[in-house]
C-alpha positions, 0 to 999 in steps of 0.5 A: 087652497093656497099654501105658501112655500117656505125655504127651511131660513123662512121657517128658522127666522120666523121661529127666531121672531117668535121667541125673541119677541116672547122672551122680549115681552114675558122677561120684563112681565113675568119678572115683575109679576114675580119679583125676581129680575129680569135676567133670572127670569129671561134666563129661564124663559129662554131655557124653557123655550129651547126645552119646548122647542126640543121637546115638540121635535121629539114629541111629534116624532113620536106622534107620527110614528105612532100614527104610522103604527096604530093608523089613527085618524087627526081628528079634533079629538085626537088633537085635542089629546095631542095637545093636553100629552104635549103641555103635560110633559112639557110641564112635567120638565118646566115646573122643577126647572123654574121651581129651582131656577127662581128658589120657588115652591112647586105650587108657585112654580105651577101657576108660573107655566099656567101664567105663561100657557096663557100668555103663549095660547093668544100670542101664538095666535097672534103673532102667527096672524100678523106673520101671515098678515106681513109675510106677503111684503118681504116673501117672494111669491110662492 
């Protein structure tokens, strides 16, 4: 298998990419589906991202120390619970924080972060897809 190299500007620029173009899609649609403007909710959404993205350094730092001590294996499974523990706590920060932020019940604001877990699970797909896709044309050969 051929695993491309990529620099450490490769991998922030297509961090950068991807959460630009989601708050450039999710500000003006969760906006509307809400009813707030545009700059509460890309305010929030970028606020949310920057947590996310804090939250899974820190979070797989955790993980792997904790593989390192237990000495589990990466199974489907564990993953499986990776990922639920991951979105979870995630959660747990995102839910007041936009609960606060746009003057919403909990309730609303937990059906607002399904909203966006829906949008996210397809887009990261996606966009990971075409990146792969694309990559090949700007990237020197690994």
């Amino acid at each position: 298998m051929n695993v491309p190299k990529k620099s450490l500007a490769e991998r922030v620029g297509h961090a950068l990419a991807f959460e630009v173009i989601a708050l450039v899609i999710c500000s003006p649609l969760f906006s509307w589906l809400m009813g707030t403007s545009v700059a509460a909710m890309g305010a929030l959404t970028l606020a949310i991202s920057l947590i996310a993205m804090l939250w899974n350094v820190v979070y797989n730092a955790l993980f792997d120390r904790l593989q390192r001590r237990i000495g589990f294996t990466r199974s489907l499974g564990v993953r499986l619970l990776h990922a639920v523990v991951f979105e979870s706590g995630l959660i747990i920060v995102a839910v007041p924080l936009a609960a606060v932020w746009l003057g919403i019940g909990l309730w609303q604001a937990f059906v607002l972060d399904i909203g966006l877990l829906m949008f996210f699970l397809p887009y990261t797909v996606f966009f990971n897809w075409a990146y792969d896709r694309l990559r090949p044309r700007w990237a020197a050969p690994a």
